[in-house]
Structures are given as C-alpha cells and as structure tokens.
C-alpha positions as MATLAB code, in Angstrom:
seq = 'XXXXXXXXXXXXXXXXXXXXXXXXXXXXXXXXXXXXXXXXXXXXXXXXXXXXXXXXXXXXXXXXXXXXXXXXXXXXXXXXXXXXXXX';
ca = [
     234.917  178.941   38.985;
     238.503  177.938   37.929;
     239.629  174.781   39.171;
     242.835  174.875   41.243;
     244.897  172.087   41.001;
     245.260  169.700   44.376;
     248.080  168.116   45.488;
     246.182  165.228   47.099;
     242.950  164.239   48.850;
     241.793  163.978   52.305;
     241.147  160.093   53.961;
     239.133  159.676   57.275;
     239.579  157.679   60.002;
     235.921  156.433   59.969;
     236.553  154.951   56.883;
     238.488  152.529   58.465;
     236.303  149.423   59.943;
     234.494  149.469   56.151;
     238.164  149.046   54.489;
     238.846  145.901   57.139;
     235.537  144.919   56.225;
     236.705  144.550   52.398;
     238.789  141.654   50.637;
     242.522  143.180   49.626;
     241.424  142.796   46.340;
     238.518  145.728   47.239;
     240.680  147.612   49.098;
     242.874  148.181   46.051;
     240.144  148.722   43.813;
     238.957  151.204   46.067;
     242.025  153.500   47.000;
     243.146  153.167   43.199;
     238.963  154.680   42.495;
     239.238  156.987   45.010;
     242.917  158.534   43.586;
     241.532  158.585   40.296;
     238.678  160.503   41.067;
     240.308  162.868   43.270;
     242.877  164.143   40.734;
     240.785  163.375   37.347;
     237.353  162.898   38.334;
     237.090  159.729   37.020;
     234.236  157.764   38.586;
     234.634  154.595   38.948;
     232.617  151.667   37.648;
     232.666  148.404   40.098;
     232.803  144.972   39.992;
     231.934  144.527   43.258;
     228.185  145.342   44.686;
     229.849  146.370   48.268;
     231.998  148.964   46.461;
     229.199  150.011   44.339;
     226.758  150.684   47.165;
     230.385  152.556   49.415;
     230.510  154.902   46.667;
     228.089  157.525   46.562;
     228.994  157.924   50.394;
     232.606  158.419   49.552;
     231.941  160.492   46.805;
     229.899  163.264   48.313;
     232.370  163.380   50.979;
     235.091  164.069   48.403;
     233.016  166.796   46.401;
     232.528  168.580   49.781;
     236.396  168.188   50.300;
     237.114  169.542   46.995;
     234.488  172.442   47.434;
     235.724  173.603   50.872;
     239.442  173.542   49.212;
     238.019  175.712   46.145;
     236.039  177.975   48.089;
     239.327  178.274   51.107;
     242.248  178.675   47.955;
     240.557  180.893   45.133;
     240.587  184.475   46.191;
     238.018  185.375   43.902;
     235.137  182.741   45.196;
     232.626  184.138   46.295;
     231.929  182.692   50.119;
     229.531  180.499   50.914;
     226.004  180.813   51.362;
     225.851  179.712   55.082;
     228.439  181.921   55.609;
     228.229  184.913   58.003;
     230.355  188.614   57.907;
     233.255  188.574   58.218;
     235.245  188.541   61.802;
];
C-alpha cells in the first residue's frame, strides 16, 4: 500500500500523568522521539530506562494511528478485516 504523506500525529490525553511523571529533560526526549517517528519512522534509541520501557506502548498506539489514517485516506485500501458491509 502507498504511503500517504501526514501532516501530523495524534497525542492523547491519557498520556498526560506519565509526561508529569518525567524529568523536562524526558519530556523533550520524548516529544522530539515521538515527531521523529511519526513523520520518518525513526525509532528512537533511549537513554533513559523509563522512556525505554514507555515506548513500545506509544508506539503501537501510533502504528494503529497511522493504519486507521491509511486505511480512512487511500481510496484504493482495501477495508479492514473486522469490517462489516457497507451502510
């Protein structure tokens, strides 16, 4: 499937009480990794064990972001597999 190009990413309000959790420093580190990945698919590698252990988490949520957007933008994917007839 051909990749269409984003204009940004989503961010969660859950996310929240782990970023006050983190040191300003992380929080940085974090946003920066999460940009990166989200246009260029970059993933990150961490200093920190706290950010290390966040990022699978935050990562699946973004592929499943990405997919949804992929699957809801390219006319030509084909729909999902949980998906029923259409209304």
């Amino acid at each position: 499937m051909t990749q269409i190009k984003r204009s940004g990413i989503l961010m969660y309000f859950d996310m929240k009480p782990v970023l006050e959790r983190l040191s300003d420093h992380e929080v940085k580190e974090l946003l920066l990794a999460i940009l990166d990945y989200g246009e260029n698919g970059v993933v990150p590698e961490f200093h920190s064990a706290t950010l290390a252990c966040f990022w699978p988490l935050l990562a699946s949520r973004m592929d499943a972001d990405r997919e949804r957007y992929q699957q809801r933008w390219n006319p030509t994917a084909a729909p999902p597999a949980h998906a029923g007839p259409p209304t």
